[in-house]
C-alpha positions as CSV (number, residue, x, y, z in Angstrom):
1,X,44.7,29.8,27.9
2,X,46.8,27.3,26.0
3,X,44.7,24.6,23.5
4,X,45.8,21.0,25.2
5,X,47.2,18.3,23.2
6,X,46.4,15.2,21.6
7,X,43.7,14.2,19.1
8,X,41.2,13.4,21.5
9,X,41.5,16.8,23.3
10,X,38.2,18.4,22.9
11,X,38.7,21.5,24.7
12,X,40.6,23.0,21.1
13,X,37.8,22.8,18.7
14,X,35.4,23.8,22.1
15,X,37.1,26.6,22.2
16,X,37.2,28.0,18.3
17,X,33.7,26.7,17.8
18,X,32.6,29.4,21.4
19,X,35.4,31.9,20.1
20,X,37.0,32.1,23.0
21,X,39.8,35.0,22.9
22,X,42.9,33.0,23.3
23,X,42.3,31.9,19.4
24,X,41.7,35.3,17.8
25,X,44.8,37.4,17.2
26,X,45.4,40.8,16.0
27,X,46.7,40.6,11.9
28,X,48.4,43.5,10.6
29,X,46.6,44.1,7.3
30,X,42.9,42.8,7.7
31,X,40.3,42.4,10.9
32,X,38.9,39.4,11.2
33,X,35.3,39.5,13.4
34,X,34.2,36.3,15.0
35,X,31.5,34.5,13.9
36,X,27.8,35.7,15.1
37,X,25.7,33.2,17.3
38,X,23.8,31.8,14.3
39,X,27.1,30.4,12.8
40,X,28.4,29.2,15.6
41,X,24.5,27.2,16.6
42,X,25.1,25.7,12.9
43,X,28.7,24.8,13.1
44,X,28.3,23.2,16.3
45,X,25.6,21.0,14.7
46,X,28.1,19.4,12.7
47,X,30.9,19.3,15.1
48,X,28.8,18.3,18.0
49,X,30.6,15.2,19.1
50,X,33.8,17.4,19.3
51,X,32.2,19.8,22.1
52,X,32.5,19.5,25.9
53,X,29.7,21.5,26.8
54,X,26.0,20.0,26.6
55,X,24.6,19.0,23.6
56,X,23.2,21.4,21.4
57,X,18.8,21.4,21.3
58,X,17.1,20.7,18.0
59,X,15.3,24.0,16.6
60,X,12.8,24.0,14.0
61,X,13.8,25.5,10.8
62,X,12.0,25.8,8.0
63,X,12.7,25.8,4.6
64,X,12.6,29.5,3.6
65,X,14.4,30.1,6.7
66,X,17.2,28.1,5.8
67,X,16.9,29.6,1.8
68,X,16.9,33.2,3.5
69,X,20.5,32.5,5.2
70,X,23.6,34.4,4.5
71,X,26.4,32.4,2.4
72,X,28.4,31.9,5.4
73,X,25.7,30.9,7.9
74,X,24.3,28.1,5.1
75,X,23.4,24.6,6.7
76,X,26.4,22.3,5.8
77,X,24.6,19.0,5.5
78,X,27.5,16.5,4.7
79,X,31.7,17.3,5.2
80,X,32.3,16.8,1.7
81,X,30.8,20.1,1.3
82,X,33.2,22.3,3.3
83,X,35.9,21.0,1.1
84,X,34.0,23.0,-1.4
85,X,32.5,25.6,-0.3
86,X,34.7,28.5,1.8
87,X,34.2,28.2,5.7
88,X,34.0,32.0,5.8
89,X,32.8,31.4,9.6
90,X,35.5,29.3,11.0
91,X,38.6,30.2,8.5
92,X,40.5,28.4,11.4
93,X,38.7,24.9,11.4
94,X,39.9,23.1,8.1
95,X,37.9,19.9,7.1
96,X,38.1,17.3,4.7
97,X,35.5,14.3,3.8
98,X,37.0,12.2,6.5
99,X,38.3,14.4,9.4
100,X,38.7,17.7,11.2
101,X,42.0,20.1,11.6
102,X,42.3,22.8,13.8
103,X,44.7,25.3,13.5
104,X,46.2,25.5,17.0
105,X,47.1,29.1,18.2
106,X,49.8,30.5,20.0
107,X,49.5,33.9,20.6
108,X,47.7,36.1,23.9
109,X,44.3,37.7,22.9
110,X,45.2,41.7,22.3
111,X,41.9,42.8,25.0
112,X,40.5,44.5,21.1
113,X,38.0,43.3,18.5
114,X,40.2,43.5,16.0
115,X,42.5,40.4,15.1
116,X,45.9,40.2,13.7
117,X,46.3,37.2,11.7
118,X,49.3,38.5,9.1
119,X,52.0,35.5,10.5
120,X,49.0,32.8,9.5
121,X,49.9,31.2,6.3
122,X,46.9,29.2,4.5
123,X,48.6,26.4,3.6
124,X,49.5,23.7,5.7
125,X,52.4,22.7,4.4
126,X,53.8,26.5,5.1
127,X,52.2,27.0,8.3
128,X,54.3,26.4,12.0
129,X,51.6,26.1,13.5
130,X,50.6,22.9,15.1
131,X,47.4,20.9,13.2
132,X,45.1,18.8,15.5
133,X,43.4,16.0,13.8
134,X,39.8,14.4,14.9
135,X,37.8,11.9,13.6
136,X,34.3,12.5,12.6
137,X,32.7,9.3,11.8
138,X,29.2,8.4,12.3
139,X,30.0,5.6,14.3
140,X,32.0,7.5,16.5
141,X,30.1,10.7,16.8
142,X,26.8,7.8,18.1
143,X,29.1,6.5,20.6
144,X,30.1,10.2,22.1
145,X,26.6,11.2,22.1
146,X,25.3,8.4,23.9
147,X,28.3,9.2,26.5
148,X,26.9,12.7,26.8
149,X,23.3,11.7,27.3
150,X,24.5,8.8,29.9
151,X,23.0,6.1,27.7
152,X,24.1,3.1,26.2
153,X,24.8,2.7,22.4
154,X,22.2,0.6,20.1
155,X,24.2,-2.2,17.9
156,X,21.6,-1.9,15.8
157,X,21.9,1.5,15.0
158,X,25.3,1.0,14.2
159,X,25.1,-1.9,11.9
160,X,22.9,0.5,9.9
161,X,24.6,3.8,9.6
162,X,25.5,2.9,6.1
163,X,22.5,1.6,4.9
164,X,19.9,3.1,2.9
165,X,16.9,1.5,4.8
166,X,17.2,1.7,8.5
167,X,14.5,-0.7,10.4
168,X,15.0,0.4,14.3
169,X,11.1,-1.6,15.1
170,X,11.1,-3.6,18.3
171,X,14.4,-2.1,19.7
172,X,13.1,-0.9,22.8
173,X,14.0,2.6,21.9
174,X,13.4,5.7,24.5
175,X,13.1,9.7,23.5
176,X,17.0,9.8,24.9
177,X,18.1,6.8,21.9
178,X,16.1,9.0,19.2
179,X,17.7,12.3,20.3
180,X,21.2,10.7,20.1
181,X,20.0,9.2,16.5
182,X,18.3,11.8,15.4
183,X,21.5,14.3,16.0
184,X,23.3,12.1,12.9
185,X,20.4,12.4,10.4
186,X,20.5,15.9,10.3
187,X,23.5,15.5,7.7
188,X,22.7,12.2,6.7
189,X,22.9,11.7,3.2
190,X,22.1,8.1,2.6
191,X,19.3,7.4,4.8
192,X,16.2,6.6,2.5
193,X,13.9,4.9,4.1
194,X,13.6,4.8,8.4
195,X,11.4,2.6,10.9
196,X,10.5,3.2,14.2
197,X,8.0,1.3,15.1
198,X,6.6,-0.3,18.5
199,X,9.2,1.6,19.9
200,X,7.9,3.8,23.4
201,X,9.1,7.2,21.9
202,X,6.3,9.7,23.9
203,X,6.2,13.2,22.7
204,X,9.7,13.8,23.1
205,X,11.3,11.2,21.0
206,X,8.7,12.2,18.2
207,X,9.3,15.9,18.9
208,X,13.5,15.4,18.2
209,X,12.6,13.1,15.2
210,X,10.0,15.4,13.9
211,X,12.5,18.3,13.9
212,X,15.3,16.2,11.8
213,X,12.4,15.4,9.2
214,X,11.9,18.8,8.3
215,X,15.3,19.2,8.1
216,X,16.7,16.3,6.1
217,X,15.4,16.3,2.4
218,X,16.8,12.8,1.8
219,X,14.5,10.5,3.6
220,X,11.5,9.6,1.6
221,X,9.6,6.7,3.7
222,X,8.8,7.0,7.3
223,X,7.3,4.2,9.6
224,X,6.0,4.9,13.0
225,X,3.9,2.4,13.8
226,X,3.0,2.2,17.3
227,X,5.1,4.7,18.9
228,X,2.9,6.4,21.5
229,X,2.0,9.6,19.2
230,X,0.3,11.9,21.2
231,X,-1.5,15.1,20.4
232,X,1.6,17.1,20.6
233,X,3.9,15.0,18.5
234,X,1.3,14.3,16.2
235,X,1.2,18.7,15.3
236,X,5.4,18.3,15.5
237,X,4.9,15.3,12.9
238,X,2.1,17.4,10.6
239,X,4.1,20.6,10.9
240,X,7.7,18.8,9.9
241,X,6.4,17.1,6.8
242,X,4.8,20.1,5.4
243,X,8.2,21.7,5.6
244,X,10.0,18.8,3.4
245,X,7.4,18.0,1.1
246,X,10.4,15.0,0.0
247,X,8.3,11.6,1.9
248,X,5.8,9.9,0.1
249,X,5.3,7.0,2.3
250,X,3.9,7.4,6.2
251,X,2.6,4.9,7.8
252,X,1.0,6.3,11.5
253,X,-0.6,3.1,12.4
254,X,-1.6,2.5,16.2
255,X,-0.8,5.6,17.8
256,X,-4.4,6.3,18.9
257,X,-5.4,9.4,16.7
258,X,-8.9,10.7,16.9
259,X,-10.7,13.3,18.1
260,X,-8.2,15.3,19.6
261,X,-5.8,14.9,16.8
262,X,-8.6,15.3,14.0
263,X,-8.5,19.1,12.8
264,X,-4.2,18.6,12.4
265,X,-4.8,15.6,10.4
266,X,-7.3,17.2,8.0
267,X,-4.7,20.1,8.1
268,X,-2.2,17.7,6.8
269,X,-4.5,15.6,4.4
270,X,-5.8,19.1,2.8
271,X,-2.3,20.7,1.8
272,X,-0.8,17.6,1.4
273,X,0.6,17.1,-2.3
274,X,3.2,14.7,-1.5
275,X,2.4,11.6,0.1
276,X,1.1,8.6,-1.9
277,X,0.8,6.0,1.0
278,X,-0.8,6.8,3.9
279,X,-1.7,4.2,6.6
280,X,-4.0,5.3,9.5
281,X,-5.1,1.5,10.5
282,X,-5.0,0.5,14.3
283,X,-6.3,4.4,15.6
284,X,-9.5,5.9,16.9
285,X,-11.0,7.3,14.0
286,X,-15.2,7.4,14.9
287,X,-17.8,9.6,13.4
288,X,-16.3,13.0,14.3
289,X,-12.8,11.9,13.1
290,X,-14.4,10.6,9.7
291,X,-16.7,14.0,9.4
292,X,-13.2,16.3,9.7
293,X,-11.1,14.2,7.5
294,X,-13.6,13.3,4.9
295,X,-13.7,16.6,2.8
296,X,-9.9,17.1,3.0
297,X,-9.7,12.9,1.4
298,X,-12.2,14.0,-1.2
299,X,-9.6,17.5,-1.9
300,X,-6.6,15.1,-1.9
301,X,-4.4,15.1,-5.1
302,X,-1.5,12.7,-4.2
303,X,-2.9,10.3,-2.1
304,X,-2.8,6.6,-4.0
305,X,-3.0,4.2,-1.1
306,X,-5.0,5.1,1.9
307,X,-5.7,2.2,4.9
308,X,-8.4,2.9,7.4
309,X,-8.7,-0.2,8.7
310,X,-9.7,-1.2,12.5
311,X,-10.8,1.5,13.2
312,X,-14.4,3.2,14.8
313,X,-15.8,4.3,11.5
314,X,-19.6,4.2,11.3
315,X,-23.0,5.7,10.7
316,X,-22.7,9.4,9.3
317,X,-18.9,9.2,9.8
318,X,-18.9,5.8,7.6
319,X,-21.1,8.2,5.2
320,X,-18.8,10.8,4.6
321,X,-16.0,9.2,4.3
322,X,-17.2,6.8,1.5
323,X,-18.4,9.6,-0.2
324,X,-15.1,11.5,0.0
325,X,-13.6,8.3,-1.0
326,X,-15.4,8.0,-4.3
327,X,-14.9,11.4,-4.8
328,X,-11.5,11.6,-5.1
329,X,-9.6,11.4,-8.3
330,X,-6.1,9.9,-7.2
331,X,-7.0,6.7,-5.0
332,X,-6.6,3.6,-6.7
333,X,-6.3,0.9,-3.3
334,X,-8.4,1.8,-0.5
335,X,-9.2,-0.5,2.8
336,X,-11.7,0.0,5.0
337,X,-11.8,-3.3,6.7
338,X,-13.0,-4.0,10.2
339,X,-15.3,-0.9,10.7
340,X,-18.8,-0.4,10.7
341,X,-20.2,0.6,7.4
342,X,-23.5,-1.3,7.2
343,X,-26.1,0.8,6.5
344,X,-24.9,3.9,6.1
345,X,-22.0,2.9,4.0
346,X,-23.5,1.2,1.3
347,X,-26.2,3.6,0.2
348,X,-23.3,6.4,0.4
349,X,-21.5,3.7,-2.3
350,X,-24.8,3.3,-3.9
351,X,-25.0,6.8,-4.8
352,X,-21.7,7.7,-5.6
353,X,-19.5,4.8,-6.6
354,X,-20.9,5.0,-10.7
355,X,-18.7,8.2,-10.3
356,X,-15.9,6.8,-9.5
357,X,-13.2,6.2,-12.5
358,X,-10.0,5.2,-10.5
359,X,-10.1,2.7,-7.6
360,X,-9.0,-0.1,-8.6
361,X,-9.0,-2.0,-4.9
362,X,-11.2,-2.0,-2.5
363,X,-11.3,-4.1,1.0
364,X,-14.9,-3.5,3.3
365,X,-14.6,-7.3,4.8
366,X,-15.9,-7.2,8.2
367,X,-18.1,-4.0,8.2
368,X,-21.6,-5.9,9.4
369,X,-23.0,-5.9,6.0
370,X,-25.6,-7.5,5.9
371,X,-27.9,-9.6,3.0
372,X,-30.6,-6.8,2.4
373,X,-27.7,-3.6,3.1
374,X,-25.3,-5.4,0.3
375,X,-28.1,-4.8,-2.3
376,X,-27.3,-1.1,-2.3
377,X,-23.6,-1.4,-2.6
378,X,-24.1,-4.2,-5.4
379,X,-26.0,-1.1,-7.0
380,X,-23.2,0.8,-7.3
381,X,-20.6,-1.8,-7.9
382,X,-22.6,-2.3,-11.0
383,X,-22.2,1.0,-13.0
384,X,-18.4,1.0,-11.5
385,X,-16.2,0.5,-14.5
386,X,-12.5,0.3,-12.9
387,X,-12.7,-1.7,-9.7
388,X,-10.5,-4.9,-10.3
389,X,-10.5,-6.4,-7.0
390,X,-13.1,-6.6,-3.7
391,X,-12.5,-8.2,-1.0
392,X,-16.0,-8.6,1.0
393,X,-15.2,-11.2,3.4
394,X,-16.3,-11.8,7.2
395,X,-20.0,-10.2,6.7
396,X,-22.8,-11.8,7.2
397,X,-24.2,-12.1,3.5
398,X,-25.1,-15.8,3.7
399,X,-24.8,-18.0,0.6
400,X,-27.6,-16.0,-1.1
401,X,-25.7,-12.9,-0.9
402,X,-22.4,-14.5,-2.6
403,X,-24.6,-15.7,-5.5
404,X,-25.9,-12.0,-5.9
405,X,-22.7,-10.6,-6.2
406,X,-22.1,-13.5,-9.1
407,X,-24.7,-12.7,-10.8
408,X,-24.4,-9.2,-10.8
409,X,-21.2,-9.7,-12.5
410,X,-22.3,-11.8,-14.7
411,X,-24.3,-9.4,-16.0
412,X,-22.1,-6.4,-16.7
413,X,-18.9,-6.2,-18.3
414,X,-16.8,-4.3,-16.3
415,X,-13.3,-4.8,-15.2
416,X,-13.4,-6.8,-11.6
417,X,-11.7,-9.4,-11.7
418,X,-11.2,-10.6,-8.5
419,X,-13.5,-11.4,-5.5
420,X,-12.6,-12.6,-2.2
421,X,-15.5,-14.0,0.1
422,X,-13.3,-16.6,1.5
423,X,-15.4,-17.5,5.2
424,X,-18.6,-17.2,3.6
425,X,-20.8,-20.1,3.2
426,X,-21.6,-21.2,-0.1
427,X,-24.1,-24.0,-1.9
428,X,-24.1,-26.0,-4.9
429,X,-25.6,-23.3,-6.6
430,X,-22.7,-20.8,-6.3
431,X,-19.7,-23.4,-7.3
432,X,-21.6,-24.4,-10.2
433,X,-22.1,-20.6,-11.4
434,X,-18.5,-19.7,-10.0
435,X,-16.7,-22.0,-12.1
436,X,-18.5,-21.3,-15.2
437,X,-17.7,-17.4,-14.9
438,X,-13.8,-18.7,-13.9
439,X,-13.9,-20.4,-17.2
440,X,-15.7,-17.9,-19.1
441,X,-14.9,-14.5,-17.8
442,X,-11.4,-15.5,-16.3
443,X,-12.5,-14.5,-12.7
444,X,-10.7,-15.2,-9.7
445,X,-12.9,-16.0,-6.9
446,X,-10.9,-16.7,-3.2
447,X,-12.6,-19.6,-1.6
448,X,-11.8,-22.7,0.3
449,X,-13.8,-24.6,-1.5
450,X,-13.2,-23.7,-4.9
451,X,-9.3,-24.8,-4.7
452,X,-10.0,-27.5,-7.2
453,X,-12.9,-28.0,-9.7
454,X,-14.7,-31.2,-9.1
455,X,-14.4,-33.5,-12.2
456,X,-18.1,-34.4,-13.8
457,X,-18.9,-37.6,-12.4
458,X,-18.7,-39.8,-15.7
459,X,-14.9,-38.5,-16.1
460,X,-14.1,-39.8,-12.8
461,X,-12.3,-42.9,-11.8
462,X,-14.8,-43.4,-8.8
463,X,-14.8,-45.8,-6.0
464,X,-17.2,-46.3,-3.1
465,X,-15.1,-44.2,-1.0
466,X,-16.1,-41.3,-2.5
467,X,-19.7,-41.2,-1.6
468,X,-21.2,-40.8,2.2
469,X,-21.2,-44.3,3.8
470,X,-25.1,-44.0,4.7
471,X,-25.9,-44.0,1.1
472,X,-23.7,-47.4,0.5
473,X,-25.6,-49.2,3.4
474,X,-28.9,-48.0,2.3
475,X,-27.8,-49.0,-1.5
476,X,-26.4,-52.2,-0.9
477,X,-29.9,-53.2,1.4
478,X,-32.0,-51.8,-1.8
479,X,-29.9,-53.9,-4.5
480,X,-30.4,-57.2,-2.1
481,X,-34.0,-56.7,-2.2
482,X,-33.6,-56.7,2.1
483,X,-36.3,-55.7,4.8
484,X,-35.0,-53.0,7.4
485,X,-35.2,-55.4,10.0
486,X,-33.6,-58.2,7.4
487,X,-30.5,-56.0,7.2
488,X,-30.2,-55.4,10.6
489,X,-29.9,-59.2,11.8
490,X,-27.7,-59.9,9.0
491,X,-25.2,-56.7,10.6
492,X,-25.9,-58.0,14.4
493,X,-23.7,-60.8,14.7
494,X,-23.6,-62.1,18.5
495,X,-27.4,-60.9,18.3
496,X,-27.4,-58.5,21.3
497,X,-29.6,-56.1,19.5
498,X,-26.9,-53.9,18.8
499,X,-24.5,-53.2,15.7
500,X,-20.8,-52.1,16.3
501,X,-18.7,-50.8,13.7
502,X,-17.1,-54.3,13.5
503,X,-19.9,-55.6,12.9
504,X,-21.1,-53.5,9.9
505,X,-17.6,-54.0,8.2
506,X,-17.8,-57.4,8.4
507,X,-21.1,-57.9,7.3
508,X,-20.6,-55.5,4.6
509,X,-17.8,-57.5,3.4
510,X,-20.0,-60.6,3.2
511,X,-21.8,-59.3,0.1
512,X,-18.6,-57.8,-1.3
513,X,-18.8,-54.0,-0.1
514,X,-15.9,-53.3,1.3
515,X,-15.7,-50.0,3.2
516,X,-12.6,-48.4,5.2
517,X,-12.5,-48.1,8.9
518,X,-13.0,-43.9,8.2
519,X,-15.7,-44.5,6.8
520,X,-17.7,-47.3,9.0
521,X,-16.9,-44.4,12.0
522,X,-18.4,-41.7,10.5
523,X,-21.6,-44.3,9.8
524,X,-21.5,-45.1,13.3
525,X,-21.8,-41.1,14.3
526,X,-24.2,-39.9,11.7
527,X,-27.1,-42.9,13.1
528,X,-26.0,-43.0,16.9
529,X,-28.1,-40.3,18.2
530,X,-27.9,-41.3,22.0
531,X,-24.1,-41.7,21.5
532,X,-23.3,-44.9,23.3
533,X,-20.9,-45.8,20.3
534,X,-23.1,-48.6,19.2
535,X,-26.4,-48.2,16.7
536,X,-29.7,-49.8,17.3
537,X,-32.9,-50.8,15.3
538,X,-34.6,-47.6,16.0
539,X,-31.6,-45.3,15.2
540,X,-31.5,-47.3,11.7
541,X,-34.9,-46.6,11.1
542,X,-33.8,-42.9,11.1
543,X,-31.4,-43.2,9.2
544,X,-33.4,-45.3,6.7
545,X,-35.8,-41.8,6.7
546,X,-32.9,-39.5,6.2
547,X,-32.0,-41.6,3.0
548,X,-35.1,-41.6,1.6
549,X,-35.3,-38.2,2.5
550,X,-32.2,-37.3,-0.1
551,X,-33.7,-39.5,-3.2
552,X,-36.5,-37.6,-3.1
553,X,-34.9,-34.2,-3.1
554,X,-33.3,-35.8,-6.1
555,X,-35.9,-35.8,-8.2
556,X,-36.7,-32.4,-7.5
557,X,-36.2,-29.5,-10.0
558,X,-32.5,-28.4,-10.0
559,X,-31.2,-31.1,-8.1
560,X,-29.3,-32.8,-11.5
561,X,-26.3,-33.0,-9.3
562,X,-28.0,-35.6,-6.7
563,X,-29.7,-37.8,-8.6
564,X,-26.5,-37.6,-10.8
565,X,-24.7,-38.5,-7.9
566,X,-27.2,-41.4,-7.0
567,X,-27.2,-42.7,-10.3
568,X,-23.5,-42.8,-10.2
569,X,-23.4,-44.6,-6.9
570,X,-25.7,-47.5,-7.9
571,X,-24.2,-47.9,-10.8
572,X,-20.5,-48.1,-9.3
573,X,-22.4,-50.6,-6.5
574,X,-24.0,-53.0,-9.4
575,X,-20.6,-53.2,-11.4
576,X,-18.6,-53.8,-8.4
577,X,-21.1,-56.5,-7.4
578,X,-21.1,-58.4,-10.8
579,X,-16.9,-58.3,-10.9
580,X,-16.9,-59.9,-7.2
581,X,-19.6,-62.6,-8.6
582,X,-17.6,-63.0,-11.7
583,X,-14.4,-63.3,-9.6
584,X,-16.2,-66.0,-7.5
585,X,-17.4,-67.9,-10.4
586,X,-13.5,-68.0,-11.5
587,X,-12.3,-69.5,-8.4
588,X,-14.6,-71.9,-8.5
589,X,-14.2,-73.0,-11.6
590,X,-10.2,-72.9,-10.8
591,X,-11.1,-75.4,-8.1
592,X,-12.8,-77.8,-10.0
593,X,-10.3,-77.6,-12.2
594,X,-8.0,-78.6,-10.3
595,X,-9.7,-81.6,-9.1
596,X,-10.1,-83.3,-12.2
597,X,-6.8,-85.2,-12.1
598,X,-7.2,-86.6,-9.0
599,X,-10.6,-88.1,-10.0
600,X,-9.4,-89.4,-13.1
601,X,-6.7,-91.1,-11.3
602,X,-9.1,-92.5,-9.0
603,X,-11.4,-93.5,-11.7
């Protein structure tokens, strides 16, 4: 059978890659043997977009069964590498960095093993024969693979083929796009770094891509975020990256591994000694989950980064694991956010956390603590002497709570320094204790209300629209030496036993307080109980108690602030009052001033 022509025809290299016998000949001073099975399985891993036949499945071979290989059966991972070392399998397939020759054959097969090859010259330039050329480009060997597996090529796995970082998330991959992919990364040299996430893989896709991770040394950082990982491609995943201990970064994110998938993970976690970020956020880790995986976390050497977050961690699960936590000696950033410690979690920090000596991070914000459970992790935050940051948000540890976890640091010298409570409510008390340890300690606490430190009251240029509105009405009545009822005629201007908030700016504005139309609204509200928009004598009457309510809270112990404030308000109202009278008195005077010539004249 005669090799056809032409560099596209792929029956040639089919045929020298099966052996057929139309390309072995009889040579007069040597026998040539073909090449054995395994040769030809590896050769046609390389050459696979120059076959006819289907495409070649995906074995799993492991490291010392690639090391244990004869010379000539050795895994050629990049072309560049035939051109150095001998192709003692296929001495008729000749290939450089770029493309593929093959020796085209004339001569019958001789019905013997034994091949004939004395007319062959080795050099090209000396040989009759006829040379085939095909290109073997990664772009091209895509697009025939796709063709093969009746699928149509990605564009964005061709824009990447080059790069170093391939991100392949949200491309609607399927099992049939990663087998065509994963077929090139097997001799992929330049491929660091690869993502796959939110992309409906199933077992299959993660099966074909678990088998090119174990063999491809060169990738380092795997993302497979939300691709569907079941049990089975979970074990495929485990069992791959213990055979190329080369990635250090795996992120397994939302792919729903719990129970089933619990003793694989522990597996992985215990004779891992290669990955440094791990991120298992998003899955169905509970209390059996945490129980499995918490001594092999504890055992861990590698491990720097580990993310648990929304997950089902609680009770003894939530117990375990903090332990295990605290017990390792590598982890320096750890987050357990959106679980359920409580409890169970903080008296496992309490009693092992002083032991401790390298986290450095640490993120339990929404995990149900509570005021009375945070006492027992503030126990063991306190004889910690390397965590730099917490982040304790979203728990319910009222404004009490965030002042405890001030002063706790206030009193130790240890090396947090910074906390970040940012939705929890907080008082006068904690901004006033929160700026002096910013000032004095250089702590950086996360809070929307401590953006900007409020100025002391006699450094500001203040002017009544700084203070509540309630207080200026109230004020101004006081410094007029006014009845209740006094004020409230003066205010009600058509005398329909109402006040609108026309009516209180313009009455206002009679005895020189002028206040903006923000501020006469939120009057308005905070008196009109019955909300009809307008305020009468009895809501005024409450609002009179509310105000007298506040001055004498004032002049209660540890109130400075208030009756600082106060102070600062009638003050501000008496000087403003004297510069309008004082500002009257000048027009006037202007006036008559102005008037004198004309009486002269007339005199």
């Amino acid at each position: 059978m005669e090799v056809q022509q032409g560099p596209h025809s792929i029956q040639g290299v089919y045929n020298a890659v099966q052996c057929t016998p139309t390309l072995w000949h009889e040579h007069k001073s040597q026998k040539f043997y073909p090449p054995t099975p395994k040769a030809q399985y590896l050769y046609s891993r390389h050459v696979t977009p120059l076959r006819s036949c289907k495409l070649p499945r995906l074995y799993g071979k492991t490291q010392k069964s690639i090391q244990n290989r004869p010379s000539s059966e050795c895994l050629i991972r990049h072309p560049t590498e035939l051109a150095i070392r001998p192709n003692t399998a296929h001495p008729e397939v000749i290939i450089d960095s770029n493309n593929v020759y093959v020796r085209k054959q004339s001569q019958g097969f001789s019905g013997d093993n034994d091949y004939d090859l004395s007319d062959c010259e080795t050099d090209l330039g000396e040989d009759d024969s006829e040379v085939e050329r095909y290109y073997t480009d990664e772009t091209s060997q895509y697009r025939y693979l796709c063709e093969q597996l009746g699928i149509i090529p990605c564009s964005t796995i061709i824009r990447q083929l080059k790069k170093t970082w391939v991100n392949l998330s949200y491309s609607q991959m399927t099992s049939l796009d990663i087998r065509a992919f994963s077929t090139l990364l097997i001799s992929n040299t330049k491929i660091t770094a690869l993502n796959v996430s939110n992309n409906d893989l199933g077992s299959k896709g993660v099966i074909y891509l678990a088998e090119v991770i174990a063999e491809n040394i060169f990738i380092n950082k795997l993302e497979m975020s939300a691709v569907n990982l079941d049990e089975t491609g979970f074990k495929a995943i485990a069992g791959a990256l213990l055979d190329n201990r080369n990635i250090t970064y795996l992120d397994i994110s939302k792919n729903n591994i719990g129970k089933r998938s619990a003793k694989d993970l522990a597996w992985l976690l215990r004779r891992n000694d290669f990955i440094e970020h791990l991120d298992l956020s998003g899955n169905l880790i509970d209390d059996v989950t945490g129980t499995e995986i918490g001594p092999a976390i504890a055992s861990n050497l590698t491990l720097k980064f580990l993310d648990l977050s929304w997950n089902h961690i609680r009770r003894h699960g939530a117990r375990v694991l903090v332990e295990s936590i605290c017990k390792n000696v590598e982890l320096e950033s750890v987050n357990l956010s959106w679980n359920g410690l409580a409890e169970f979690g903080c008296r496992a920090f309490e009693k092992h956390f002083p032991k401790n000596h390298t986290l450095k991070s640490l993120d339990i914000s929404h995990n149900r603590i509570g005021f009375h459970t945070l006492g027992y992790f503030l126990k063991g935050l306190k004889d910690n002497d390397t965590l730099q940051e917490l982040k304790i948000y979203g728990n319910p540890i009222t404004s009490d709570g965030a002042l405890t976890i001030l002063t706790v640091f206030e009193n130790s010298t240890r090396a947090l320094k910074e906390i970040n409570i940012q939705d929890i409510p907080i008082d006068g008390r904690f901004k006033t204790k929160a700026w002096e340890l910013i000032e004095t300690k250089e702590l950086k606490i996360k809070h929307g209300d401590l953006r900007k430190k409020p100025a002391p009251l006699k450094e500001r240029g203040q002017s009544i629209d700084d203070f509540n509105p309630l207080l200026v009405l109230f004020e101004h009545m006081r410094q007029q030496n006014l009845r209740l009822i006094d004020l409230f005629r003066n205010l009600d201007a058509n005398n329909d036993h109402s006040i609108t908030s026309d009516e209180i700016q313009a009455g206002l504005a009679k005895f020189n307080v002028s206040i903006t139309d923000c501020q006469t609204e939120q009057l308005v509200n905070s008196m009109d109980r019955d909300k009809n928009g307008v305020i009468d004598f009895s809501e005024l009457v409450q609002g009179k108690k509310y105000v007298n309510k506040i001055r004498r809270s004032s002049k209660a112990v540890g109130n400075d602030k208030l009756a600082e404030m106060l102070e600062g308000l009638e003050k501000l109202m008496k000087k403003e009052r004297i510069q309008s009278q004082a500002k009257k008195s000048a027009e006037r005077r202007e006036r008559r001033a102005s008037r004198l010539p004309l009486l002269r004249e007339k005199t």
